[in-house]
N, C-alpha and C positions, 0 to 999 in steps of 0.2 A: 756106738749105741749110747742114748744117754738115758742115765740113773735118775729116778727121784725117787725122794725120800719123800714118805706118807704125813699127810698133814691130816690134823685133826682141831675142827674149830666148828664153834657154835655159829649156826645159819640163824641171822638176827633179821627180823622181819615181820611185816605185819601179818596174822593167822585168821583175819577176819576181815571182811571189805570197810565193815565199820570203821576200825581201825585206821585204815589207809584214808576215808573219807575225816575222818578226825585229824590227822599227820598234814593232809591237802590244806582243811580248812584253816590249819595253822601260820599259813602263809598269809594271811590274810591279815594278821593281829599286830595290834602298832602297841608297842611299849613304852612306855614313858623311861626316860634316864634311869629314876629310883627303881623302878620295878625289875628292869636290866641290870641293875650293880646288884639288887637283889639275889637274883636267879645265879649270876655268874660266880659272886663272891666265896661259893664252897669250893669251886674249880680251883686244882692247885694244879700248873702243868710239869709236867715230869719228860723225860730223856725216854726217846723209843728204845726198847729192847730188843735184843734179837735179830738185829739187823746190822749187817757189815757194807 
């Protein structure tokens, strides 16, 4: 018989159709190079944890 162990995590997700119509239209938006180094430049990537 197999065990699991109980997980607990935040369900991240849009709570309003608005929302999701705003996330869709997103796909649409062209960025210029500057305004992408922009956006990205606070991103520092880090090593997953928790996982073997």
């Amino acid at each position: 018989m197999a065990v699991f162990r109980a997980v607990s995590a935040p369900v991240v997700g849009a709570t309003k159709a608005a929302h999701l119509e705003d996330a869709l239209a997103a796909v649409d938006v062209d960025l210029s190079d500057g305004e992408r180094e922009r956006l990205e430049a606070p991103y520092r990537p880090h090593r997953v944890l928790g996982h073997t």
